[in-house]
C-alpha positions in Angstrom: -8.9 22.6 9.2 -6.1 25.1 9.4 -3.6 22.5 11.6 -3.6 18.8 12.7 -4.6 20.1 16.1 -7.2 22.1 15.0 -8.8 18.7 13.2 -12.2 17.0 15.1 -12.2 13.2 15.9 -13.9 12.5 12.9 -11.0 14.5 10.5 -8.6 12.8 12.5 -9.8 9.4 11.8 -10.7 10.2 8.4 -6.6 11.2 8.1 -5.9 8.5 9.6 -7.5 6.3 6.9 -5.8 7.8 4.2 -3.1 6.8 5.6 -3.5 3.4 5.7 -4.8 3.9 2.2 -1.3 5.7 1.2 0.2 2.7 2.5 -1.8 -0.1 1.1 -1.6 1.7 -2.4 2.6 2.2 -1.9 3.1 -1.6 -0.4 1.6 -2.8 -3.4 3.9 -0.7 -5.9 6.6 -0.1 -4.4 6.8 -2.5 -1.6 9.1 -0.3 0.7 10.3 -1.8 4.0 8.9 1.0 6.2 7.5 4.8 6.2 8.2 7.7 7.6 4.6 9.5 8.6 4.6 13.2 9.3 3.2 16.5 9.2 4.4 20.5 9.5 2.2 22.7 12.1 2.3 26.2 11.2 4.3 28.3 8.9 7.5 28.2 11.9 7.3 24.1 10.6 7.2 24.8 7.2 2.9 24.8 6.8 1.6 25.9 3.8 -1.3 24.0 4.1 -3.0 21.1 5.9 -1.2 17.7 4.7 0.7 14.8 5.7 3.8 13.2 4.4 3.4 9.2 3.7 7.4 8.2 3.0 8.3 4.8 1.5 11.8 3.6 3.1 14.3 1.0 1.9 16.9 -0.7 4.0 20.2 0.4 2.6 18.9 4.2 2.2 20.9 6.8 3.4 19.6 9.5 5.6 16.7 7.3 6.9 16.6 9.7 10.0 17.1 13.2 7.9 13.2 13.6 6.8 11.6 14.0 3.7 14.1 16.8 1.7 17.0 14.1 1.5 14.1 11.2 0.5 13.1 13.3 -2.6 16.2 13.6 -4.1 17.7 10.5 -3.3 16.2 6.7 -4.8 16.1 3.9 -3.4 18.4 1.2 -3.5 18.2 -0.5 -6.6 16.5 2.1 -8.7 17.5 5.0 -10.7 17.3 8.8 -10.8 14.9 7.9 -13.7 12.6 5.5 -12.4 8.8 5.9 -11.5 8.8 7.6 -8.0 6.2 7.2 -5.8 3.6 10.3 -6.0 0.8 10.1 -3.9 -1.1 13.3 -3.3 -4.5 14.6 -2.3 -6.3 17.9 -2.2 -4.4 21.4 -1.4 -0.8 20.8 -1.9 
């Protein structure tokens, strides 16, 4: 599928599932205390690709409303610059 809107109901729900897989998989490792979900539509956004973003959030981070660039570079409370990171990817990017 070139773009989220371009997906069918089934891709969709498919995504969807990964999701939820992303999330289980993240809870149980990194046990964040919410997410940030998103995805770039067309090269204007920043597509490359088709993907989604899955984003772990801890309370006391800064720039919770700043997107993913600031999230990379930053850890999360309690952890250092050289502690595991959360890397969860799949297919194309």
């Amino acid at each position: 599928m070139p773009t989220l809107f371009d997906a069918t109901d089934a891709e969709l729900t498919a995504l969807l599932a990964l999701v939820r897989e992303a999330k289980t998989l993240l809870d149980e490792q990194f046990r964040p205390d919410g997410y940030n979900v998103g995805v770039n539509v067309g090269p204007a956004a920043g597509q490359a690709v088709m993907h989604l973003h899955v984003i772990p959030r801890y309370a006391g981070q800064p720039n919770r409303r700043t997107g993913e660039r600031s999230v990379i570079s930053s850890p999360p409370p309690g952890q250092s610059s050289s502690s595991p990171r959360p890397q969860v990817r799949s297919g194309g990017e």
